[in-house]
C-alpha positions as CSV (number, residue, x, y, z in Angstrom):
1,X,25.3,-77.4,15.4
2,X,23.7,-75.0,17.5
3,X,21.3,-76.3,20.4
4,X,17.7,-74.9,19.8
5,X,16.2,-72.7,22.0
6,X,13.8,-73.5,23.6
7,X,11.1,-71.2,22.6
8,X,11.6,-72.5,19.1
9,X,11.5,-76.0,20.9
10,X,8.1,-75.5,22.0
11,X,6.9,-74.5,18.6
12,X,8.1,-77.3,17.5
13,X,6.1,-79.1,20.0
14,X,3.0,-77.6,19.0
15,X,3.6,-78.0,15.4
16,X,3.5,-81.8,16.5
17,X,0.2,-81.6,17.9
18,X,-1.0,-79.4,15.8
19,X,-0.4,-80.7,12.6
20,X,1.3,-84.1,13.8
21,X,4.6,-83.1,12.1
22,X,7.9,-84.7,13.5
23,X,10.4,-81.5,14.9
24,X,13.5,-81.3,13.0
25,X,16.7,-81.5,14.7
26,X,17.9,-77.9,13.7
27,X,16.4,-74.8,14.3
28,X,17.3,-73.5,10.4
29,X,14.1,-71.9,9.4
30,X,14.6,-70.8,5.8
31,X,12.4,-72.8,4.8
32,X,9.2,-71.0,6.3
33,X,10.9,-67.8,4.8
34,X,10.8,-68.4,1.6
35,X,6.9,-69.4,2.0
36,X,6.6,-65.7,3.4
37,X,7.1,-66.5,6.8
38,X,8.6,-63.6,8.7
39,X,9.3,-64.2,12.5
40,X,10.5,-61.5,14.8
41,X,10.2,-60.0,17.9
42,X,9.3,-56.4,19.6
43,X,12.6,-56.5,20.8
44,X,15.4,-58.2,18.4
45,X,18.3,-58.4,20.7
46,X,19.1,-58.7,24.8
47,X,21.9,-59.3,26.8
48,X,22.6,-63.1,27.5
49,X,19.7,-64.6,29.7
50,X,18.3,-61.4,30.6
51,X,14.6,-61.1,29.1
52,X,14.6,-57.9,27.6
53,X,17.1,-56.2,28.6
54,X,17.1,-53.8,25.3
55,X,13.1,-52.8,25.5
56,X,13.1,-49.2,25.7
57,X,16.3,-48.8,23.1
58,X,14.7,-48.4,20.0
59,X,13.8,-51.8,18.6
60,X,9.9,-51.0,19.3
61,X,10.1,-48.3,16.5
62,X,11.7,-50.7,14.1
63,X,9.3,-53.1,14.8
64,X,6.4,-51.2,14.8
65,X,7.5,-49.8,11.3
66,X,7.2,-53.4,9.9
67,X,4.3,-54.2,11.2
68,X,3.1,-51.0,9.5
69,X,4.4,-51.8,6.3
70,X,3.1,-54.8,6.1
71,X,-0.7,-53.5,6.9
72,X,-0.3,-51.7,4.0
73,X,0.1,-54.4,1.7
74,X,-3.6,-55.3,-0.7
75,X,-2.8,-58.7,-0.5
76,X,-4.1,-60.4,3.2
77,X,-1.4,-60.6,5.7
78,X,-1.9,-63.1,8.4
79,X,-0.7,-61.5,11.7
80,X,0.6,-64.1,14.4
81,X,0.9,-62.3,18.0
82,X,1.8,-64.4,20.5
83,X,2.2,-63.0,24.1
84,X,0.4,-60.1,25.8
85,X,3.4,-57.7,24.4
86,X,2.8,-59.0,21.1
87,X,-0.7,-58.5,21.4
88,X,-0.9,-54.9,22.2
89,X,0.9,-54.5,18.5
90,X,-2.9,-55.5,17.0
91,X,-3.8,-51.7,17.0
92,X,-1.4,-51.1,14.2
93,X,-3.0,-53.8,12.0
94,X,-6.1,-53.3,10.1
95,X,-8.5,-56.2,10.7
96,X,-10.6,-55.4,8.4
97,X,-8.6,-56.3,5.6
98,X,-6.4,-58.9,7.6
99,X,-6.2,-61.9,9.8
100,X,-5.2,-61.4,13.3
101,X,-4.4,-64.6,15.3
102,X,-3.0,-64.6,19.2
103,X,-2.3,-66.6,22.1
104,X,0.8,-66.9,24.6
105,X,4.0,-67.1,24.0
106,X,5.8,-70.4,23.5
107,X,8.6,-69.4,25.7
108,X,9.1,-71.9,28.8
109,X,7.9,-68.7,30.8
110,X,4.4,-68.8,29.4
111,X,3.7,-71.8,27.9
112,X,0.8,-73.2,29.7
113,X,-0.9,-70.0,27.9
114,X,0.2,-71.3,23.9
115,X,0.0,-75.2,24.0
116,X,-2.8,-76.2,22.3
117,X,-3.4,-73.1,20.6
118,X,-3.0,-74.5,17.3
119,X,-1.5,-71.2,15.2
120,X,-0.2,-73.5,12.2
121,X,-3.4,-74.9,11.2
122,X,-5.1,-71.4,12.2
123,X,-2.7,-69.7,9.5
124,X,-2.8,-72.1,6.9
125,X,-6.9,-71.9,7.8
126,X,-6.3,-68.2,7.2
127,X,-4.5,-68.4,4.2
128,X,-7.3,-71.1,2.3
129,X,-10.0,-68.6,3.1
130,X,-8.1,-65.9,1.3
131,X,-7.2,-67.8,-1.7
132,X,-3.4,-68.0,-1.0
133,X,-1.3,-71.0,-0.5
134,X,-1.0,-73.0,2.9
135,X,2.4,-72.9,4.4
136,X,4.2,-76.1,3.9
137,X,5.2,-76.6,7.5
138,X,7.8,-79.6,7.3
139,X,11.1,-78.4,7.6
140,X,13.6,-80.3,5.7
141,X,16.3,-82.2,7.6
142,X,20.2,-80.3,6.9
């Protein structure tokens, strides 16, 4: 019952071009989860529509931590950054042994710089070249 926001709205859009699949009417993403999918910011929380308002209080260590966890895993890790913030996080991930794909952001802010950029098929791409499973996109209707 919650309205979507519109970040998540845009991925959706771009999950329609991308792979042609229809947006769901919920933003419930458990789904993608339990494929592995693990979507979070830098920054996990902010005041009410004030872009980060809590960088600089800590989350950037949790964050980073994660991301450096996650390098350490043998099996390929397929890294999604999207936004120049995002981006800057690459020089925690080892390349070499993982897949590393960017663009913009979808928020509304920047989204000139992320439609079109294709990340589902580029993951599921990603995944096929290492042997894994493709993400099943389609999220189920509630």
């Amino acid at each position: 019952g919650l309205k979507i926001p519109p970040s998540l709205r845009n991925l959706y859009k771009e999950l329609a071009s991308d792979l042609g699949i229809a947006p769901p009417s919920h933003g419930f993403l458990e789904h993608w989860a339990k494929q592995g999918v693990l979507m979070f910011n830098s920054v996990m929380t902010v005041r009410e529509s004030e872009a980060n308002s809590h960088k600089g209080q800590g989350w950037e260590n949790f964050s980073d931590s994660v991301i450096r966890a996650l390098n350490e895993r043998s099996r390929q890790v397929v890294f999604v950054l999207w936004g120049g913030y995002a981006k800057k996080k690459a020089k925690l991930v080892d390349s070499s042994r993982h897949k590393i794909i960017s663009s913009g952001h979808p928020s509304p802010l920047s989204i000139k710089h992320f439609a079109g950029s294709q990340p589902f098929s580029k993951i599921n791409s990603a995944l096929a070249e290492a042997g894994e499973t493709p993400i099943d996109w389609q999220l189920p209707e509630l």
